[in-house]
C-alpha atoms as a printed R data frame, in Angstrom:
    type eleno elety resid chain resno       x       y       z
1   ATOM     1    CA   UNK     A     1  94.405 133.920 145.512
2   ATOM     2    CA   UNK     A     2  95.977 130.535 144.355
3   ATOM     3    CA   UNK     A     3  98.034 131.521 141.246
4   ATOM     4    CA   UNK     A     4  99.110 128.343 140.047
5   ATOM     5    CA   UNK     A     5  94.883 127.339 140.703
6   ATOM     6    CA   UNK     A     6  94.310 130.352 138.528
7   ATOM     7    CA   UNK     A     7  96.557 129.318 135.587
8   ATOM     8    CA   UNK     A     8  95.537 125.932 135.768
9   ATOM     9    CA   UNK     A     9  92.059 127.136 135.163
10  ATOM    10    CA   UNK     A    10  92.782 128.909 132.277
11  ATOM    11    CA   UNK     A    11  94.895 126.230 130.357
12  ATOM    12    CA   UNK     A    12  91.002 124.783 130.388
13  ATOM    13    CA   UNK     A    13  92.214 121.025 130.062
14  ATOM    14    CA   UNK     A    14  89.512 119.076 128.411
15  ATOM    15    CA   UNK     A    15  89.150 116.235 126.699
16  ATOM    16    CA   UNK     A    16  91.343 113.212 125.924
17  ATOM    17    CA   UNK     A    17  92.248 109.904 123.958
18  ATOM    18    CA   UNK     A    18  93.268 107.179 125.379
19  ATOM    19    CA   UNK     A    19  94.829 104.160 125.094
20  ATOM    20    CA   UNK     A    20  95.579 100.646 127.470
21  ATOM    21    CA   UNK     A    21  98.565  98.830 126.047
22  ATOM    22    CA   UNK     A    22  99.049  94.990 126.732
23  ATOM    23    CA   UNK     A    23 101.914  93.717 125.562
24  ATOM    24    CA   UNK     A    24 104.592  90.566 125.496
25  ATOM    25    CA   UNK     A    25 108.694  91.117 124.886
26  ATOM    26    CA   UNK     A    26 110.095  91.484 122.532
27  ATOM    27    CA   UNK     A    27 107.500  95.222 121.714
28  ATOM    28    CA   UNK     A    28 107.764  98.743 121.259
29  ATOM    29    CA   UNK     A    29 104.832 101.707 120.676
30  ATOM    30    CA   UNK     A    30 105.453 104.954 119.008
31  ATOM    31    CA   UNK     A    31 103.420 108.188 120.478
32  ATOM    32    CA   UNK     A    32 102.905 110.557 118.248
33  ATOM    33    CA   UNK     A    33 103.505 114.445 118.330
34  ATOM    34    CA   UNK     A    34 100.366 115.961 119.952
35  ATOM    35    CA   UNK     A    35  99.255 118.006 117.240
36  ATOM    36    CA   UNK     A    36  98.473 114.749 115.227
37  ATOM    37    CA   UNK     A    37  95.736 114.335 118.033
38  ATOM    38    CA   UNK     A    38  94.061 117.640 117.684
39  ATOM    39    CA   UNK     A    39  91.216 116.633 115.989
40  ATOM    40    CA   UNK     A    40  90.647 113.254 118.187
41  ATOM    41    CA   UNK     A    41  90.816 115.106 121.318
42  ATOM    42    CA   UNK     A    42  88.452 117.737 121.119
43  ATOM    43    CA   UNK     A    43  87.828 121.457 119.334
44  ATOM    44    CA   UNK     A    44  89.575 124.743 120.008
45  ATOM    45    CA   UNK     A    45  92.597 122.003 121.250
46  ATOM    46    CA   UNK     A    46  95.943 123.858 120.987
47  ATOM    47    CA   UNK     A    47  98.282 122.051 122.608
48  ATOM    48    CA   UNK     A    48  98.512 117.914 123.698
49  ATOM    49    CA   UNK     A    49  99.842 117.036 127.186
50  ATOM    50    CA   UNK     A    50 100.742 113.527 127.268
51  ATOM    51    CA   UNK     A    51 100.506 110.947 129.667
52  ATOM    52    CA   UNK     A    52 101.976 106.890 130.614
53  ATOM    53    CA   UNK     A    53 101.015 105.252 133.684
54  ATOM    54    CA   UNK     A    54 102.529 102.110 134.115
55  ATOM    55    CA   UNK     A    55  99.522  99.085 135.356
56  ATOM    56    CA   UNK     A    56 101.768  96.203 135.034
57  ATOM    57    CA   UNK     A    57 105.048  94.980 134.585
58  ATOM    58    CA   UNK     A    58 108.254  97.280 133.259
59  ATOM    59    CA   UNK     A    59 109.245  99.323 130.257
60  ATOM    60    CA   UNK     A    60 111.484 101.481 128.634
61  ATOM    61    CA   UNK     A    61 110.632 105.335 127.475
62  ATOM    62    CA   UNK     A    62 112.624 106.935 124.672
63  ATOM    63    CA   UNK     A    63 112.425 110.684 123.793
64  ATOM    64    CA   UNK     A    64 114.442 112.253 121.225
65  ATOM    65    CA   UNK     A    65 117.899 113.617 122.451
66  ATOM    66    CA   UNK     A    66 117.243 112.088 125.839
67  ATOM    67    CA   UNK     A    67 119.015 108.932 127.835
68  ATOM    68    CA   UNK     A    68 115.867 106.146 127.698
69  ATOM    69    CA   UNK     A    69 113.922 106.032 130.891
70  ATOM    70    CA   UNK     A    70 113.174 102.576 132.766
71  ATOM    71    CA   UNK     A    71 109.587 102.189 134.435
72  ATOM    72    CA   UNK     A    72 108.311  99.821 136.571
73  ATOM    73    CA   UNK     A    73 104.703  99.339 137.829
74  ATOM    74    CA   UNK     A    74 103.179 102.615 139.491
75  ATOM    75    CA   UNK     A    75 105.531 105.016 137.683
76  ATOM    76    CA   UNK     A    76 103.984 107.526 135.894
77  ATOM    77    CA   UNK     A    77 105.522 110.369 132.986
78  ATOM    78    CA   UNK     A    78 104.530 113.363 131.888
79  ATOM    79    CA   UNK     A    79 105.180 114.624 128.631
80  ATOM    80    CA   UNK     A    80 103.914 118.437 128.796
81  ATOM    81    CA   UNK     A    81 104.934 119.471 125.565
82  ATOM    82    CA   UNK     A    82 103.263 116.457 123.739
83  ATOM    83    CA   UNK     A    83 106.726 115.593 122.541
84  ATOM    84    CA   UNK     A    84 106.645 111.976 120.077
85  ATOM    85    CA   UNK     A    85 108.526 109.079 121.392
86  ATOM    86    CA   UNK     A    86 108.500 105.273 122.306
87  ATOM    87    CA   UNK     A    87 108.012 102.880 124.799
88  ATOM    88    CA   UNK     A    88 109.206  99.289 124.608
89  ATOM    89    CA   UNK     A    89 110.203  96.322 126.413
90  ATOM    90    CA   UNK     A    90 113.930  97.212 126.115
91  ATOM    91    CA   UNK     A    91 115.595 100.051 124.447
92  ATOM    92    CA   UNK     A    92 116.053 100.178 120.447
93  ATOM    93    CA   UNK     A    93 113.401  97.817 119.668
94  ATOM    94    CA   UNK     A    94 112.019  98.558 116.107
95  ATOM    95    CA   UNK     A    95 109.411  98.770 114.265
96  ATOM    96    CA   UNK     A    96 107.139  99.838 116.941
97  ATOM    97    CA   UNK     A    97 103.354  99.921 116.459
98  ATOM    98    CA   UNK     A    98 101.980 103.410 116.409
99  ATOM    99    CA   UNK     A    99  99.027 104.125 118.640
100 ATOM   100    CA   UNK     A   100  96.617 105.978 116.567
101 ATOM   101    CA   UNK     A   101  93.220 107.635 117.209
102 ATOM   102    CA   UNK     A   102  89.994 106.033 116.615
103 ATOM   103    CA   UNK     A   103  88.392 107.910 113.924
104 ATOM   104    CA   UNK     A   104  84.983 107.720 115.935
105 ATOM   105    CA   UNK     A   105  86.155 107.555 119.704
106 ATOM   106    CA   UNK     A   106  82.519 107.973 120.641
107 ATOM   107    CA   UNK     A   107  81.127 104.927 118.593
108 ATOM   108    CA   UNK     A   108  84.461 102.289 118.714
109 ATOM   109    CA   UNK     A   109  85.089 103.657 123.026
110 ATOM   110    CA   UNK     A   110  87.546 104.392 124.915
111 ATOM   111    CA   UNK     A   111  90.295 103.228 126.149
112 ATOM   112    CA   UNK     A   112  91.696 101.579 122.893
113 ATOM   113    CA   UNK     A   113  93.308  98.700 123.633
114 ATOM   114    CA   UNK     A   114  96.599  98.066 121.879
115 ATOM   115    CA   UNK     A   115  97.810  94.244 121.592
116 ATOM   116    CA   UNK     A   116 101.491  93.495 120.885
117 ATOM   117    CA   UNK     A   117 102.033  89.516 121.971
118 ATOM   118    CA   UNK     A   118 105.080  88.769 120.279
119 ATOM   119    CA   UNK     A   119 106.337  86.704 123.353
120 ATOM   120    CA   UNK     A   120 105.842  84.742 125.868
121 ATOM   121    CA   UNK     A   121 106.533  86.728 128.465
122 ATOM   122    CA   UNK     A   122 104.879  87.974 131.522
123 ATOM   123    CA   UNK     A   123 103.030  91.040 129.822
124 ATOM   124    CA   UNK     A   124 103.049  94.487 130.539
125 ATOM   125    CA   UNK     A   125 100.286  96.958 130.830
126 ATOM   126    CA   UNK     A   126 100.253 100.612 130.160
127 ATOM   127    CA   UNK     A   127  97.481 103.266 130.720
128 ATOM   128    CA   UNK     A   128  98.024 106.460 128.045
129 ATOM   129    CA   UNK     A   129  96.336 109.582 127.898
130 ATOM   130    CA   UNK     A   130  96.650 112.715 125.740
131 ATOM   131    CA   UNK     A   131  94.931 115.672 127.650
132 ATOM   132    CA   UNK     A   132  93.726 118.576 125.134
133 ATOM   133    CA   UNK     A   133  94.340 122.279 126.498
134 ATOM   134    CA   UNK     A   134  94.589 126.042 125.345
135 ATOM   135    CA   UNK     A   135  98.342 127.363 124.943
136 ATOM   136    CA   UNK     A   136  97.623 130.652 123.667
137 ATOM   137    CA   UNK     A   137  98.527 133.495 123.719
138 ATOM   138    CA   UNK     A   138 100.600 133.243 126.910
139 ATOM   139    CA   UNK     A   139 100.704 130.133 128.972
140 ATOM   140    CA   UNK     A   140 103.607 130.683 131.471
141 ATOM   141    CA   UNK     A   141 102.923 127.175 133.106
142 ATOM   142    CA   UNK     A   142 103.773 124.775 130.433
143 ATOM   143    CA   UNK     A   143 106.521 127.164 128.949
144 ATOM   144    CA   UNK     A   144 108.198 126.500 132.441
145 ATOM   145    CA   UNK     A   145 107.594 122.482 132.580
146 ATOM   146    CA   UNK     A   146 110.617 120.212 131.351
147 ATOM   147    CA   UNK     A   147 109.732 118.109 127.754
148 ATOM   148    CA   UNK     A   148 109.432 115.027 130.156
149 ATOM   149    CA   UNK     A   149 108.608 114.164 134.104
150 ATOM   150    CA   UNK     A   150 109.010 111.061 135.905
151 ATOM   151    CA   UNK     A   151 107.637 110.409 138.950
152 ATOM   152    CA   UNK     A   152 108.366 107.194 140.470
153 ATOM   153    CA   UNK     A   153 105.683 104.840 142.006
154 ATOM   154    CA   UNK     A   154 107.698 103.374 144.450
155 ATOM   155    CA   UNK     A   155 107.137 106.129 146.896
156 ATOM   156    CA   UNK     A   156 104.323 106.538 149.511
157 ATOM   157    CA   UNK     A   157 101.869 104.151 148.781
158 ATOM   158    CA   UNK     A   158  98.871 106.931 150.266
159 ATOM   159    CA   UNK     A   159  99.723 109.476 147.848
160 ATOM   160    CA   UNK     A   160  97.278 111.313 146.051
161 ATOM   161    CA   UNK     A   161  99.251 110.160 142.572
162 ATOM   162    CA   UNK     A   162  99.068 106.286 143.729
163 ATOM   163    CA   UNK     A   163  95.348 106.906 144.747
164 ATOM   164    CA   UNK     A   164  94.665 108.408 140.921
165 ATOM   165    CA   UNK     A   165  96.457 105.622 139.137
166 ATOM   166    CA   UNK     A   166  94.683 103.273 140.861
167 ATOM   167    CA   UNK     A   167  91.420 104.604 140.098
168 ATOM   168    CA   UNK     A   168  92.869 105.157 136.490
169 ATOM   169    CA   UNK     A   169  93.505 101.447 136.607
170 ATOM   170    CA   UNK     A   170  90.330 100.303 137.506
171 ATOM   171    CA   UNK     A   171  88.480 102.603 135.435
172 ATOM   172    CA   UNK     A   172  90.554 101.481 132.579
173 ATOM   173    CA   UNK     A   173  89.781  97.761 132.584
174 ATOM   174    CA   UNK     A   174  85.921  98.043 133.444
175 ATOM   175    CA   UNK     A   175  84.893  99.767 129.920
176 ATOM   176    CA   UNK     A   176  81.419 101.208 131.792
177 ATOM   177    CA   UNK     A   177  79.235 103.434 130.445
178 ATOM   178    CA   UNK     A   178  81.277 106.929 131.351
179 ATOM   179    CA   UNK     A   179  84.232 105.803 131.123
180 ATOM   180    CA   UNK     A   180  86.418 107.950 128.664
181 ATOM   181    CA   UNK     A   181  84.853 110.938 130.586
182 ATOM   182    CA   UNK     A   182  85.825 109.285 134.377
183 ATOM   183    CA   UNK     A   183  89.648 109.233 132.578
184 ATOM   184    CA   UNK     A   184  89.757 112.612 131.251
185 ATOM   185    CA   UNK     A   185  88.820 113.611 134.913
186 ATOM   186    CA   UNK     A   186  91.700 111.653 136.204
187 ATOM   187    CA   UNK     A   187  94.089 112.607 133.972
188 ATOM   188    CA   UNK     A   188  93.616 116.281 134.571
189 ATOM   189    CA   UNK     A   189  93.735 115.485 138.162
190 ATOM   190    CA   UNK     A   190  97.007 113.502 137.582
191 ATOM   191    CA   UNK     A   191  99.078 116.124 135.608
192 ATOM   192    CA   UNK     A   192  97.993 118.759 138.148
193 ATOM   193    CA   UNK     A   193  99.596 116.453 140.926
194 ATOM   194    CA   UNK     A   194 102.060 115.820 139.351
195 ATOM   195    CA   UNK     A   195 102.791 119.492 138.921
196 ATOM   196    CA   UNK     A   196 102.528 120.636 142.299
197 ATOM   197    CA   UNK     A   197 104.606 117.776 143.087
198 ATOM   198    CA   UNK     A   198 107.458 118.966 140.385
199 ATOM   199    CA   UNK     A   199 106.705 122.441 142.062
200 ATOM   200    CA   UNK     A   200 108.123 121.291 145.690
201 ATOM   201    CA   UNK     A   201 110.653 118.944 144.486
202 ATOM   202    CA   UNK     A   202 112.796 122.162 142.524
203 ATOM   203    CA   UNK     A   203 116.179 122.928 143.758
204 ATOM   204    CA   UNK     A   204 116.081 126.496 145.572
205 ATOM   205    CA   UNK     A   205 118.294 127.710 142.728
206 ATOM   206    CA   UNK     A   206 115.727 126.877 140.066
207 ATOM   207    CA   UNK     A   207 114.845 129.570 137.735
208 ATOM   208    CA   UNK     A   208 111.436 129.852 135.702
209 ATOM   209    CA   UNK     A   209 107.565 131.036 136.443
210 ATOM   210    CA   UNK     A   210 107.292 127.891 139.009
211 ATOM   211    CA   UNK     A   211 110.440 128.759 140.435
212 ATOM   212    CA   UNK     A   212 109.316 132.185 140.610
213 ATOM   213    CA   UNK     A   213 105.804 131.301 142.157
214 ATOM   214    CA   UNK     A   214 108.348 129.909 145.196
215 ATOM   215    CA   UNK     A   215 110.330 132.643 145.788
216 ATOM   216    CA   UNK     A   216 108.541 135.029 149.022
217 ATOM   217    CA   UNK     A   217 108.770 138.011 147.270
218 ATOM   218    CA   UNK     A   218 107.777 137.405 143.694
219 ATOM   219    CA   UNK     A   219 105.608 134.891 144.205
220 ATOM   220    CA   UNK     A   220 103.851 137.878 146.362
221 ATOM   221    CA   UNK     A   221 103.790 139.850 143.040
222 ATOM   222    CA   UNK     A   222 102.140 136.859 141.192
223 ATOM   223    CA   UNK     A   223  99.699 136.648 143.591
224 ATOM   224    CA   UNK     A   224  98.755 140.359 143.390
225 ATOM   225    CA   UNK     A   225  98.726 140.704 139.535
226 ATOM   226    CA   UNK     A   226  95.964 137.280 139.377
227 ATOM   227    CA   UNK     A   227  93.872 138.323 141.971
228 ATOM   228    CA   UNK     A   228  93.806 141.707 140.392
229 ATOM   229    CA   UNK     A   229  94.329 141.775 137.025
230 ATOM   230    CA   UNK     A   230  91.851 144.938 136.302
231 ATOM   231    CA   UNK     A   231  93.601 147.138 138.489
232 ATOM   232    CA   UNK     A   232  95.886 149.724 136.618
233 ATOM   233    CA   UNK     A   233  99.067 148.231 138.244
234 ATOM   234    CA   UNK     A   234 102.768 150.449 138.128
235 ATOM   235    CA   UNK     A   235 105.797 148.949 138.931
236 ATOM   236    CA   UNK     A   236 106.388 151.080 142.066
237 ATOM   237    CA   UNK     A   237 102.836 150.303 143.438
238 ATOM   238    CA   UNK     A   238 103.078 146.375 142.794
239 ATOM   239    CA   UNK     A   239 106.656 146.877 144.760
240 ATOM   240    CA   UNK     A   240 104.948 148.479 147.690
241 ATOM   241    CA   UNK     A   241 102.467 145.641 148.067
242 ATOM   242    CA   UNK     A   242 105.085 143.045 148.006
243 ATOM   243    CA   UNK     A   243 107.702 145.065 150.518
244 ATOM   244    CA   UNK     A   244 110.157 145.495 147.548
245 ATOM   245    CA   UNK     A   245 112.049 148.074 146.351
246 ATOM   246    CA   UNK     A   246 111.208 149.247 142.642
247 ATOM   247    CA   UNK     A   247 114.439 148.011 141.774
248 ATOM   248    CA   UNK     A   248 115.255 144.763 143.216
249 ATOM   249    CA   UNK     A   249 111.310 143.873 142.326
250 ATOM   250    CA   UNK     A   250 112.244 144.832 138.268
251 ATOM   251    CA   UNK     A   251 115.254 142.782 138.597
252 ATOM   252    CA   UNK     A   252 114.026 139.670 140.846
253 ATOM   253    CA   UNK     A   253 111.046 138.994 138.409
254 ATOM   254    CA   UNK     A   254 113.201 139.189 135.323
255 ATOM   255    CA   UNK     A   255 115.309 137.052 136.926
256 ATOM   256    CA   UNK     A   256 112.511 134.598 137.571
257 ATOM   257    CA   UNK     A   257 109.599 134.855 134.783
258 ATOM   258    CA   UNK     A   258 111.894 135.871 132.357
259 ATOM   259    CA   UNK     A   259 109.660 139.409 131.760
260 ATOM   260    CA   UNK     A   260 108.983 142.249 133.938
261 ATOM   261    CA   UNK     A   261 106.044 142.376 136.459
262 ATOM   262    CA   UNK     A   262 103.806 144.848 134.154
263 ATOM   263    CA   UNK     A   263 104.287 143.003 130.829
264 ATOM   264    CA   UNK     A   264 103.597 139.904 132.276
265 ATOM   265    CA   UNK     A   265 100.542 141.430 133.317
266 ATOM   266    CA   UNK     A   266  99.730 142.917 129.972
267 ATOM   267    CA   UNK     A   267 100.149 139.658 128.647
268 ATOM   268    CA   UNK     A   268  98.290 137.750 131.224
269 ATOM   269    CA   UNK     A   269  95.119 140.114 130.742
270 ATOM   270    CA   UNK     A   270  95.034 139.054 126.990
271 ATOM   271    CA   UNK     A   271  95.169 135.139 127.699
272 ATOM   272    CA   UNK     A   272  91.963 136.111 130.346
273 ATOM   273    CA   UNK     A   273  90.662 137.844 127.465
274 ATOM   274    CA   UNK     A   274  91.377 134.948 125.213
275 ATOM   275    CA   UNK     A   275  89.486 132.165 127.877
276 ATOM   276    CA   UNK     A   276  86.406 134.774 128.330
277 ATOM   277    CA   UNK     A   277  86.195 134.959 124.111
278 ATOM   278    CA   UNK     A   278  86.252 130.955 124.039
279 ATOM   279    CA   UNK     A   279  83.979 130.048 127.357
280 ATOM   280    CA   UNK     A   280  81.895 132.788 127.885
281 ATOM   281    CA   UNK     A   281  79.201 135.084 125.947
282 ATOM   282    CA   UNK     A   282  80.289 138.585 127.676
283 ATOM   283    CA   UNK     A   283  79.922 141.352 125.650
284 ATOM   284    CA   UNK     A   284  83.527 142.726 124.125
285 ATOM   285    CA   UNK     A   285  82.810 145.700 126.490
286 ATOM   286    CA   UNK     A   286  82.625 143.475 129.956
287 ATOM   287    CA   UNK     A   287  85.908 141.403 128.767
288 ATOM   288    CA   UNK     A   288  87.365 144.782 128.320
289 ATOM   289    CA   UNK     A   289  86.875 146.178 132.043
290 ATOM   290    CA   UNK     A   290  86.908 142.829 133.428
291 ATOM   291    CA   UNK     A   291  91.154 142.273 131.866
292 ATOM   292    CA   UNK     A   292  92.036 145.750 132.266
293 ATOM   293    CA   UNK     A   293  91.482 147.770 129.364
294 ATOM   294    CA   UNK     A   294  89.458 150.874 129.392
295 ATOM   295    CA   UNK     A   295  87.442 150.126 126.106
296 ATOM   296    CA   UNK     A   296  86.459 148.107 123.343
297 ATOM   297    CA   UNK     A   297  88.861 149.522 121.412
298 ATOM   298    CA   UNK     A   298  91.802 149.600 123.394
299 ATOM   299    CA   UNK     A   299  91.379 145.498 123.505
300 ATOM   300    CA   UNK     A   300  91.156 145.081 120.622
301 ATOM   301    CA   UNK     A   301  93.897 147.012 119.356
302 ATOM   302    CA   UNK     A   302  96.290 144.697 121.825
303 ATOM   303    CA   UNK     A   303  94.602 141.332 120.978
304 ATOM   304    CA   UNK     A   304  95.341 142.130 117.454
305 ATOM   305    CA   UNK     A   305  98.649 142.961 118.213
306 ATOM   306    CA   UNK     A   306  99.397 139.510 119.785
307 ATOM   307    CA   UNK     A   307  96.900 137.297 117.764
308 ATOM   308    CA   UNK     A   308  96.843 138.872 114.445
309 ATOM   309    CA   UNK     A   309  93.190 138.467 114.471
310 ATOM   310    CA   UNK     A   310  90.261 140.891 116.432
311 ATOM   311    CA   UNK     A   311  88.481 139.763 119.234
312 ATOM   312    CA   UNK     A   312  85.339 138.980 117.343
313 ATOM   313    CA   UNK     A   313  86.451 136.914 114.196
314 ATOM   314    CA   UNK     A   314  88.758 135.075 116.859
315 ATOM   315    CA   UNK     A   315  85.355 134.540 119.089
316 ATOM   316    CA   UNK     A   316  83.834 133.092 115.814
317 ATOM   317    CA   UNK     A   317  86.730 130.555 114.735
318 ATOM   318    CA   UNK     A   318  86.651 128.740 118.477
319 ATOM   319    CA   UNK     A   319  83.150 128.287 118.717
């Protein structure tokens, strides 16, 4: 079982805006927070992961409460929490032109192209996506991500990131038929590279659910609870199966995820039950034995709990 596959999957990224900027010094762009892109990206969208890969050129990135970033061609960021902020040709440029949605993406296509030419300078070229994805009711991936990630494109020039951009690239300044759905594609691929890369690079003393996923023993744990989420799981059973004592299991994935092992899995089996409500037309009575609980009733009790809202009505609003 691949738990960070299986998380992944249920975020359910779909959909995207996107936008190619081309652009002379002196200029500056404003993102917007990701919730102003709900509606553009696609419905049932509950959270925005953002996206900048640098085509051309250099650039600054500023995010509130955070030193300004410099990029250079190849670099990519990540903004997982869809958090607003700017990117110019040098830091504290103002106003900046903000990169808004097309109000029919399907009729004016995608990518927009943004055109700041104030100068005469060599001009810079950006590629930005916003990625629509589920959040609720318990995501422990994104919770875990930083509000920004910069991977540098100065690295190995076979990666798999390199190889995406440059496809992004292309794709980008063809405008064929397809092409807003051959950039979602990408994107998603992108930010789940860019992930696993972020995964490998953490310092062994890195707490969190990635940092957990890591560590031998409670990544073991993970592993068991996804591949089994059904199975009426106790704490000294799940220890057993990892080669952990009750104890040090309790305390090690505290430590880690932040919650113990069987409450994480109680609220695991509700975001499963969430994802089978939105993309699936099981009966309330197969979602129930497929997450865990022994009836109708019992699930719905719980989702109620968490969502304010039963399983059915909630069913109804995301369709």
């Amino acid at each position: 079982m691949d738990t960070l596959s299986d998380v992944l999957g249920s975020v359910r990224l779909a959909g995207a805006v996107f936008f190619k900027i081309e652009a002379s010094a002196p200029w500056a762009a404003a993102a917007p927070e990701g919730n102003v892109l709900f509606p553009h990206v696609g419905a049932g969208v509950e959270h925005v992961v953002a996206y900048h890969v640098v085509t051309r050129g250099s650039c600054w990135c500023k995010l509130d409460g955070q030193p300004a970033l410099e990029l250079e061609a190849g670099d990519v960021l990540v903004f997982p929490h869809g958090d607003p902020h700017t990117i110019s040709s040098a830091p504290g440029i103002f106003p900046a032109v903000e990169l808004r949605a097309p109000a029919d993406p399907a009729r004016e296509g995608l990518p927009v192209t943004v055109s700041i030419h104030a100068g005469a300078s060599q001009p810079t070229q950006v590629v930005c996506g916003f990625l629509g994805c589920d959040a609720r009711p318990f995501e422990p991936l994104l919770h875990t991500l930083p509000r920004v990630i910069h991977r540098r494109g100065s690295g190995d020039g076979d990666s798999a990131e390199r190889r995406l951009v440059e496809l992004a690239v292309s794709e980008s300044k063809q405008h064929r038929a397809g092409s807003s759905c051959v950039l979602s594609r990408l994107g998603e691929l992108l930010f789940v590279e860019v992930v696993r890369k972020y995964l490998a690079e953490r310092p062994a003393d890195d707490l969190g659910w990635l940092a957990g996923l890591r560590d031998a023993g409670i990544g073991r744990a993970l592993q068991k609870l996804h591949a089994r989420p059904s199975h009426p799981w106790s704490l000294e059973e799940l220890a057993r199966e990892v080669g952990m004592s009750r104890s040090a299991l309790a305390e090690h994935f505290a430590h880690f995820v932040g919650i113990p092992p069987i409450q994480y899995l109680a609220e695991w089996r509700l975001q499963l039950a969430a994802s089978l409500l939105r993309g699936s037309k099981s009966s309330l009575a197969e979602i129930a034995e497929r997450v865990g609980y022994g009836s109708e009733a019992a699930l719905s009790r719980a989702f109620k709990r968490k969502f304010g809202v039963a399983p059915t009505p909630y069913r109804r609003a995301e369709a």
